[in-house]
N, C-alpha and C positions, 0 to 999 in steps of 0.2 A: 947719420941724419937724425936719428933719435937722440934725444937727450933729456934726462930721469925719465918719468912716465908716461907723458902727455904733451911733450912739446918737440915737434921737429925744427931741425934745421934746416935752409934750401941753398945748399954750395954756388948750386948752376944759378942761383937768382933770377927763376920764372920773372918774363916783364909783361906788365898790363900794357900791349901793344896800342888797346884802342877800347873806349868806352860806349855805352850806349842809354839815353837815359831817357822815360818817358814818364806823360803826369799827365794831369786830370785837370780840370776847368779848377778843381779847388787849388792845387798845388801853383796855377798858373799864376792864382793869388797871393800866392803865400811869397816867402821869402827870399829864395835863391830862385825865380822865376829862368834866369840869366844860365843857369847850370842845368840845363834840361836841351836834350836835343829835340824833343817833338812833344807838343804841350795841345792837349786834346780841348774842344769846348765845349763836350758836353759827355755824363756820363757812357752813355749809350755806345759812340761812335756807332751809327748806323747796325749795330747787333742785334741781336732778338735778345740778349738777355746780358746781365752784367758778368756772369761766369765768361762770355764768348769775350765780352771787352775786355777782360784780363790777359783773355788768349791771345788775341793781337797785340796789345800792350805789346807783354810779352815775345812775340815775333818780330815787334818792330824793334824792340833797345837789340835784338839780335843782330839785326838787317842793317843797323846803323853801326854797329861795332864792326861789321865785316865791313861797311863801304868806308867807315874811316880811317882801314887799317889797308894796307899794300899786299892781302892775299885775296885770294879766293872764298868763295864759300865751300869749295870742294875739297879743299885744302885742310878744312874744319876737322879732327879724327873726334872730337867725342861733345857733348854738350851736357852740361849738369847743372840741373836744375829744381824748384822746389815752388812753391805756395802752402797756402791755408787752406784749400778747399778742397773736400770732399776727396778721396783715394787723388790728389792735385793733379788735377783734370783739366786746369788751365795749363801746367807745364807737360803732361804727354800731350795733348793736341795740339802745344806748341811746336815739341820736338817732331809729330808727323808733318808738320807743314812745313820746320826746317829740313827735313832728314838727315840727319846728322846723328850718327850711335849716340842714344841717350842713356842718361844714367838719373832716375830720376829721387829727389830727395826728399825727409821730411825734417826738419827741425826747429818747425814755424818762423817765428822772426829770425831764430838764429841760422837760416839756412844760407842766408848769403856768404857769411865766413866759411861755413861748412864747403858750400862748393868752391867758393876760391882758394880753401886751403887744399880741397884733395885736386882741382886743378893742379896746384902749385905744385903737388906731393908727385904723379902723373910727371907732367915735366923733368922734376928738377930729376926723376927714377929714369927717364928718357923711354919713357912709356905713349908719349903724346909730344905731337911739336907744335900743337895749337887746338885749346881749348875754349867753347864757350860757358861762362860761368856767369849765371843769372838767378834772379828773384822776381816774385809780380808779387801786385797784392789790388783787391779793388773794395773801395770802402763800402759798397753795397751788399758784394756778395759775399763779406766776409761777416756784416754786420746782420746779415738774412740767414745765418747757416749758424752763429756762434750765441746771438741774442735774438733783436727782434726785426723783421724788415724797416726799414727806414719810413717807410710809407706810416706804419704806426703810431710813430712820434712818442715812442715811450722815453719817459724821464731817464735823464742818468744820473749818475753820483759825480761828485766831483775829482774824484780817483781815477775816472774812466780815460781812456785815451779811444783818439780820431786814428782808424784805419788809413794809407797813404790809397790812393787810387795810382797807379805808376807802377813800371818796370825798369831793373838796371840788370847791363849784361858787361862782362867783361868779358874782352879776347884776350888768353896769358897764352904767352907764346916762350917757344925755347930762347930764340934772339928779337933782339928789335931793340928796338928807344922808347925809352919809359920807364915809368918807375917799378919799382922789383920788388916781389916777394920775398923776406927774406927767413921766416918761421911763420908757425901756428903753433898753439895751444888749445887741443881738442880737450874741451870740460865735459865736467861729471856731472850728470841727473842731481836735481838738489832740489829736496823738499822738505820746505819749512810748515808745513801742515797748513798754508795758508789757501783755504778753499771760494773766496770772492772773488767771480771773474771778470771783476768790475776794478782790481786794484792790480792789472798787470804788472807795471812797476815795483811795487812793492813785495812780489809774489818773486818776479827774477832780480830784484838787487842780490839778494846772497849769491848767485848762480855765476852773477858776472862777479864780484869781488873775488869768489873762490878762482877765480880759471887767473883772472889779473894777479891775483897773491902766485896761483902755481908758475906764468909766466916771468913772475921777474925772479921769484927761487930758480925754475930749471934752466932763465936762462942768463944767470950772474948778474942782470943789470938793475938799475935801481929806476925811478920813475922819470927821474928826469933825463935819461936816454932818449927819452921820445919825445917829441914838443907837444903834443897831442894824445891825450888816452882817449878814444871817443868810444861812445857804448851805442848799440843800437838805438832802441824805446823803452829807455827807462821813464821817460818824461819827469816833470818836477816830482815827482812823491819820491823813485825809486833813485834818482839821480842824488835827493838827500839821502835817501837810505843808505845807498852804494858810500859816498861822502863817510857816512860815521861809520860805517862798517870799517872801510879803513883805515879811519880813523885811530879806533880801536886794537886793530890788527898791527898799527906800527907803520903803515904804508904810509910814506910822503907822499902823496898826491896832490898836488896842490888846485885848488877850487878852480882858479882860470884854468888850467892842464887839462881839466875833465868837463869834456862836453858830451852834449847827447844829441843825435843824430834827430829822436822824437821832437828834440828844442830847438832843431838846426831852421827844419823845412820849411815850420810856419811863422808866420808872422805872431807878434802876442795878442794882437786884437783880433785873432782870427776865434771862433768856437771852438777850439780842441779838448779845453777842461784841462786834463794833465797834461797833455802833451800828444805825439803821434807815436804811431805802430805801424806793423805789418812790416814782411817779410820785403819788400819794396823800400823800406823808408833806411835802411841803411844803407842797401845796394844804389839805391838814388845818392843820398849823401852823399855815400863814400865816394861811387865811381864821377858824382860828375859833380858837386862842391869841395870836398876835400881833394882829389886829386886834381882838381884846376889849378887849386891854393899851392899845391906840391909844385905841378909844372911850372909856378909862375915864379919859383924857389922863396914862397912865403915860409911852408913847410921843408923838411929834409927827413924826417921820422915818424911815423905814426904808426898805432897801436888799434886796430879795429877788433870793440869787442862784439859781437851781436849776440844779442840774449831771447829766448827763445821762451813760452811757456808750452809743454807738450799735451795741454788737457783737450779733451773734446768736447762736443756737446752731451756725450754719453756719460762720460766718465764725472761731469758738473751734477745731471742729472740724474748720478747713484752718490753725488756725496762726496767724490770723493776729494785727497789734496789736487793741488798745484803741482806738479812737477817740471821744476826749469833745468834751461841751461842757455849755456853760454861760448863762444868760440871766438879765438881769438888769431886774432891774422897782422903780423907786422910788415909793414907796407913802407921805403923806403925811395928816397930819389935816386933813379940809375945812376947819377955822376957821383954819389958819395956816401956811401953802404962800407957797414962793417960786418 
């Protein structure tokens, strides 16, 4: 199942039995409105705080992955999960109110591939025979805990990227119908000394090129295996960056091939500046735009990288770098996988 040093294989091909996808009055607006199972109107949903509305999110893209899938929720053996906030305190209040053995994560934005790959990993090991595999993220209480409350109205840079308000949960199960995990590529911590937490994008383009160059060395194939290489939130700055990187490195990639999940959600006349983020906005993409696209056999191949930045609010305000990364999870149509 291993092969060279960071990338598995999955024989048994875990299937994404059933999706789950939820968003925010702003997301309602945005682009793939149409790819959302439950679209909120306002940021609150009747909560005392935006931390709590995360937490629901989050319970709901769970609630909807189980009633659209043919088991139980009792049936569930493990649930893993992650956000940005604080010891993520949106996903264990999640998993009390589902209970379901949790396992919870942190790899900021990159945590969606993380938990779908060691779902898959789980499975394919015959360790689990139905997992739930989620992300939240809300743009309030990410932008109150990382920068400034929204209430303040401070300026931003043009580098900066829009937080997603929204949760995606995927059911990976042993059998079913659906499209299949067929690898991951767990990436390396990578720091390019870049300390502005104002240029996510630019801080994790190296992070995700490096894990996409290790995925097509350990796994023989070249770019055009996949109809699709899509990256979390790089948004416009990092998505060039990613571009020249490899560029330079020799990788074919070609400019339509490489999209970004940050450029997917929104619309362009929406305020986002660079682009979107948050631990949400690929598990949204992924699970319910791109896998629609797959079901409807527009796609047959794809390539999900999610890129993560792992700094705090502590660790900005001692100085220090940026430290990314990036994980990377191929995602295939159950009728015709190699």
């Amino acid at each position: 199942m291993l092969i060279g040093h960071q990338t598995w294989t999955f024989e048994n091909k875990p299937v994404i039995i059933s999706t789950g996808t939820v968003g925010g009055p702003f997301e309602a607006n945005g682009n793939i409105p149409n790819d959302f199972d439950i679209l909120h109107e306002d940021m609150w949903q009747r909560q005392a705080s935006f931390e709590k509305s995360q937490q629901v999110m989050m319970e709901e893209a769970c609630q909807v992955a189980v009633k659209k899938s043919i088991i139980e929720k009792e049936q569930v053996e493990f649930f893993i999960s992650g956000d940005l906030i604080n010891q993520i305190t949106p996903s264990n209040f999640a998993a009390k109110t589902m209970g379901i053995p949790y396992l919870g994560l942190f790899s900021a934005c990159a945590t969606s591939m993380e938990s779908l790959a060691l779902a898959a990993f789980f499975i394919n090991s015959n360790g689990a025979n139905y997992i739930l595999s989620g992300t939240s993220s809300h743009n309030a209480a990410a932008e109150k805990q990382f920068r400034y409350p929204t209430e303040y109205g401070g300026q931003k840079p043009p580098t900066a990227q829009w937080t997603v308000t929204g949760a995606g949960c995927a059911l990976v199960g042993k059998d079913g119908i659906g499209p299949v995990v067929t690898s991951s590529t767990i990436g390396k911590v990578v720091d390019m000394g870049i300390t502005d937490p104002f240029n996510m994008g630019g801080a994790m383009a190296p992070a995700a090129v490096n894990t996409i160059e290790t995925h097509f060395k350990e796994r023989n194939v070249d770019p055009d295996f996949y109809d699709l290489i899509i990256t979390g939130d790089l948004g416009h700055i990092g998505r060039e960056v990613s571009l020249d990187l490899m560029n330079e490195r020799g990788l074919n990639v070609r400019e339509e091939q490489f999209v970004d999940c940050g450029l997917t959600i929104y619309r362009e006349d929406q305020p986002v500046l660079a682009g979107a983020s948050g631990p949400a906005c690929s598990s949204i993409v992924t699970y319910g735009h791109f896998l629609n696209q797959m079901k409807k056999g527009d796609l047959k191949r794809i390539l999900v990288v999610a890129t993560g930045s792992l700094h705090s609010p502590m660790s900005i305000q001692q100085k220090d770098p940026i430290p990314c990364i990036a994980h990377a999870v191929s995602i295939e149509s159950g009728s015709e996988t190699l």
